[in-house]
C-alpha positions in Angstrom: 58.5 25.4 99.7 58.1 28.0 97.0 61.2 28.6 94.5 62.7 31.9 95.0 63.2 33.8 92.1 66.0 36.3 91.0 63.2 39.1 91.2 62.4 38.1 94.5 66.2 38.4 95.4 66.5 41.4 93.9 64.0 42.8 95.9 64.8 42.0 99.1 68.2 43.7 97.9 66.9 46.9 97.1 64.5 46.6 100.4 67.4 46.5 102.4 69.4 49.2 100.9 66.2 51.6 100.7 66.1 50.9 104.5 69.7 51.8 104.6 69.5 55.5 103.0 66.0 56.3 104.9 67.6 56.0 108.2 70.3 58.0 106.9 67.7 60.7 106.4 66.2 60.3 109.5 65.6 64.2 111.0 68.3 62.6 113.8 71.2 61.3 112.1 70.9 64.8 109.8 70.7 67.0 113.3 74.2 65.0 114.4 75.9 65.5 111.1 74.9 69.3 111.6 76.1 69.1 114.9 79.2 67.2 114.1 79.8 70.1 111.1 79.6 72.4 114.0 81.7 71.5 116.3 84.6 71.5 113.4 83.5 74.8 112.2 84.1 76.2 115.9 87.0 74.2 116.4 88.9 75.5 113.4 87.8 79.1 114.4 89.0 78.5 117.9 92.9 77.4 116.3 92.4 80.3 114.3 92.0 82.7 117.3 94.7 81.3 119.7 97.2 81.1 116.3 96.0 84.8 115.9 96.8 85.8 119.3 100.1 84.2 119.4 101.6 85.7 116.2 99.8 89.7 116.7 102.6 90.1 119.6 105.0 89.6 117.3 103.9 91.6 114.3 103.1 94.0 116.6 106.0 94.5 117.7 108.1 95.1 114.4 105.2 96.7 112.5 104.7 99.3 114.9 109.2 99.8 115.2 108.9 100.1 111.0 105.6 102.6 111.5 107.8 104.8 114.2 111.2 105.0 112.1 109.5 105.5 108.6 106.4 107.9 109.5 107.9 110.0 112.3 111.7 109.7 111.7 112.5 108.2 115.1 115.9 106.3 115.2 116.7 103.0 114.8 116.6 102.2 119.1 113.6 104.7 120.0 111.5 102.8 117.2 112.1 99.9 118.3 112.0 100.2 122.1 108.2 101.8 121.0 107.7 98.4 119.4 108.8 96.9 122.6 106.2 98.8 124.9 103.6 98.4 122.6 104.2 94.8 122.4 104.7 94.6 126.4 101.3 96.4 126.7 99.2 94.5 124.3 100.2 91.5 125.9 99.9 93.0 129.6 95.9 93.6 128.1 95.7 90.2 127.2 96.4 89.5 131.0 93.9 91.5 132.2 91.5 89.9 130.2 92.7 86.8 131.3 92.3 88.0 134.9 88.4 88.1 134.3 89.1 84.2 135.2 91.2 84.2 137.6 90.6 84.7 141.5 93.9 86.4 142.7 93.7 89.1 139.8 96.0 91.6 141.3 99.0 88.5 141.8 98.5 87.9 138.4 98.9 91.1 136.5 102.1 91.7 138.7 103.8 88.9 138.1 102.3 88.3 134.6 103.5 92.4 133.5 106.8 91.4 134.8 107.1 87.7 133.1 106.1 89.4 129.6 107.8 92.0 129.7 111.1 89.5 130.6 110.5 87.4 127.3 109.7 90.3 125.2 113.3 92.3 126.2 115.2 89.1 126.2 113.4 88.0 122.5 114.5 91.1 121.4 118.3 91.4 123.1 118.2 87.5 121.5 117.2 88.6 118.0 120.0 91.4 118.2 123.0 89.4 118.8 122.6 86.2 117.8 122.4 84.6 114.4 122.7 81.0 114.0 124.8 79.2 111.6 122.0 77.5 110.6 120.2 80.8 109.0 123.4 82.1 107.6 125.0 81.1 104.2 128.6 81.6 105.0 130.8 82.5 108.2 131.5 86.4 106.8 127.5 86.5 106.9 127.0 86.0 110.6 129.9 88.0 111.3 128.5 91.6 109.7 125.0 90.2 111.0 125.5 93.2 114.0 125.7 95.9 111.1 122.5 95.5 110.1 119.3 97.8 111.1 118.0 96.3 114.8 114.4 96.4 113.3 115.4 94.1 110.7 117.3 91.8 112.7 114.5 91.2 114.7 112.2 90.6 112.2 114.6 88.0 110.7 114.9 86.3 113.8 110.7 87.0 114.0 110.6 85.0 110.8 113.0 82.1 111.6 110.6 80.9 114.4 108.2 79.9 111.8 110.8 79.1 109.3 113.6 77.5 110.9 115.5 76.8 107.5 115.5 80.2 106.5 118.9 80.9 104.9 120.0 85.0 105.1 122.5 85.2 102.0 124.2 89.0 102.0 123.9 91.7 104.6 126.6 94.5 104.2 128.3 94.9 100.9 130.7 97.4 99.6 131.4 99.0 96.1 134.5 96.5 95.0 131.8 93.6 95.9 129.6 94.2 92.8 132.4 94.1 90.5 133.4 91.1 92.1 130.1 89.5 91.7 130.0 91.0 88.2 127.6 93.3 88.7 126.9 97.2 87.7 128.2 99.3 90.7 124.4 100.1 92.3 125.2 103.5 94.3 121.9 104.2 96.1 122.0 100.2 97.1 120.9 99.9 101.0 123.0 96.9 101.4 126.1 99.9 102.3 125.8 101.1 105.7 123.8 104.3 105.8 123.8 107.4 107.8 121.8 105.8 110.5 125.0 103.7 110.7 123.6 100.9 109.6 122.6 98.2 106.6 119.4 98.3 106.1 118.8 95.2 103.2 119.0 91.6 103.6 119.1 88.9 101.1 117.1 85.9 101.8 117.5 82.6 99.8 114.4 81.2 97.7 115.9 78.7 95.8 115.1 75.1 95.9 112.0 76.4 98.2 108.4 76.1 97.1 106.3 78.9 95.7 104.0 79.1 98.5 106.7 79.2 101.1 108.6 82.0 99.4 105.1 83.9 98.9 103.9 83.6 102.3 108.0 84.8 103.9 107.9 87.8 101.2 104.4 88.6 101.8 104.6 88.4 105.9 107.5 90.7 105.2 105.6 93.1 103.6 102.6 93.0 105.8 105.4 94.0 108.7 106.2 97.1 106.4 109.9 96.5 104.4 109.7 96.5 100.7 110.7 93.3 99.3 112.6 92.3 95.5 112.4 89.4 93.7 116.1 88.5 92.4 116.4 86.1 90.0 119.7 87.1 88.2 123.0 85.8 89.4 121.2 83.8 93.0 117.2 83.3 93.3 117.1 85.7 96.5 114.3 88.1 97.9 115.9 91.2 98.7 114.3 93.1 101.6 114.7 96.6 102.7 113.7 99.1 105.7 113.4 102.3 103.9 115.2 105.3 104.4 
């Protein structure tokens, strides 16, 4: 029997792993990695669509409020009741597209128009008068939570379903508090009620949260239409404000 050498070893080594990476090659196993590639790429866009059609509704509905009372001067319940419809609409549209699928299309739209428009009012009547502990700093907070701007409190309570620890700070102040806070009396300050009769500024709490969490709450904020402030003074807050 012949000796087999360390070439002939190495060889057979470098025969095995050459037939390794040519089959990797193989016009097959590069169509299924395409195909595999695919299938993530269409999955990924499919997430993104149902995660886009689930959040529009929403920024629908206070987008097109903030439009209504800052563009055509409409008050604080007629802009957002022509959030409301527009939101009841846009999803009444996504039920007649659905309905495309669906063999009893007329049962469906009429009990579908009545079923959305039952979660969007009682969102809304929700979001109005109801703050949980959990989202507010202090007692005092919750209890002046009804003085501020119905657009606004629905878009904090918009916000909170994505952000469950979000923490709202300061609503309603008056002059005496920002000498009590040691601060220069601010006169044109929206956090006093205003002549719409309400307060139209929040203060949100950043502090101890990550700088991607605060940028993506103060830019969703901003894509809904209030103008938002960066405090870092006496409390790391984001002030945010409907506009007069």
């Amino acid at each position: 029997m012949e000796n087999i050498s360390e070439k002939d070893i190495e060889w057979l080594l470098n025969l095995h792993k050459s037939d390794e990476s040519s089959s990797t090659n193989t016009p097959g196993h590069k169509a299924k990695r395409r195909s595999w590639k695919r299938w993530i790429i269409l999955l990924a866009l499919a997430l993104g669509a149902i995660l886009f059609l689930v959040a529009f509704p929403f920024f629908l509905l206070i987008r097109f409020s903030v439009y209504l009372t800052l563009t055509h001067g409409l008050g604080a319940w007629s802009s957002l009741s022509g959030g409301i419809l527009a939101t009841i609409g846009l999803l009444c549209f996504y039920l007649i597209i659905l309905s495309f699928w669906i063999s009893n299309k007329k049962l469906l739209i009429k009990l579908g128009g009545f079923a959305v428009s039952t979660m969007v009012l009682g969102f809304c009547l929700f979001s109005l008068f109801y703050l949980s502990g959990v989202n507010a700093k202090s007692e005092d907070v919750q209890s002046v939570y009804r003085s501020m701007h119905p657009i606004l409190r629905v878009a904090v309570s918009t916000v909170t379903l994505a952000d469950n620890d979000l923490v709202i700070t300061d609503i309603e102040r008056l002059v005496e508090d920002y000498a009590r806070m040691g601060l220069p009396v601010n006169p044109t300050s929206l956090h006093y009620r205003q002549e719409s009769g309400y307060v139209h500024a929040v203060d949100i709490r950043t502090i101890g949260r990550g700088t991607l969490r605060n940028s993506l709450l103060r830019g969703s904020l901003e894509l809904m239409g209030f103008r938002t402030i960066r405090h870092v003074g006496t409390a790391d807050h984001l002030h945010v404000e409907l506009r007069l």
